[in-house]
N, C-alpha and C positions, 0 to 999 in steps of 0.2 A: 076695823076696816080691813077688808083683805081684797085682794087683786080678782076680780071676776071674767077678766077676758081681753084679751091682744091682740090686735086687728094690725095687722103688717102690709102695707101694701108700695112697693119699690123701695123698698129698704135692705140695703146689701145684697145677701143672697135671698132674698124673697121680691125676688121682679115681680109676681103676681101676688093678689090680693090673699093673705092666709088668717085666717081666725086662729086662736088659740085659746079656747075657753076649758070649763070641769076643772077651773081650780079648789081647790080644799082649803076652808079659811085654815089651817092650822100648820100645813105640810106640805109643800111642794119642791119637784126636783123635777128636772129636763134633762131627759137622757138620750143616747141615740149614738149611732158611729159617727167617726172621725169625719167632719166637713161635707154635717148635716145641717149646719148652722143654729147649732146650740149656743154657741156665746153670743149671735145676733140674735137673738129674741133678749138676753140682757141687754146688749148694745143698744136697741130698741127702745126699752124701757129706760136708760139713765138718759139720750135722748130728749127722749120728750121732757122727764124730771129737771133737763137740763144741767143733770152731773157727768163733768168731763176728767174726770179719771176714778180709777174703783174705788180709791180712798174713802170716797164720801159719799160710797153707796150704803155701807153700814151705819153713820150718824146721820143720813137724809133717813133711811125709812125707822131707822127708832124714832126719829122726832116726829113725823107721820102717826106710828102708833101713839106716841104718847098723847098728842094734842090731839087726835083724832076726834076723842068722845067732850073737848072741852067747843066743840060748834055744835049748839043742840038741835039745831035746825039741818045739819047734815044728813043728807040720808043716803045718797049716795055721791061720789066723786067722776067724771069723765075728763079724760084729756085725750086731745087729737091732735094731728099735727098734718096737712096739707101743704103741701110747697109743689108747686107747677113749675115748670120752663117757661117762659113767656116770648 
């Protein structure tokens, strides 16, 4: 299972809709200058995962990989998250 793309839209410093796809199932890094909003695209992602501090960002996605291949019917994974003002 690896990460295929990032769709950000009103989340911190990405007030408009940004895709973030071409990930490499093997290797990935997000580079860029200072307060290009590189640590919100992770913010982003534990977010949705629903981990609130970094701690448990390293035993949520091992446990991801490890149990991944034991849903044989899995083919792929989506999560979104929508929240309006009302």
């Amino acid at each position: 299972m690896f990460l295929q793309e990032i769709i950000i839209d009103g989340f911190k410093s990405y007030a408009q809709k940004t895709v973030v796809s071409g990930f490499d199932p093997q290797f990935n890094a997000i580079t860029g200058l200072n307060g290009t909003g590189k640590s919100n695209i992770l913010d982003s992602i534990c977010f949705v995962l629903g981990i609130q501090n970094l701690a448990q960002v390293s035993s949520i996605l091992k446990l991801l990989a490890t149990f991944a291949h034991t849903i044989p019917h899995l083919i792929s994974c989506r999560s979104e998250l929508a929240i309006f003002k009302s």
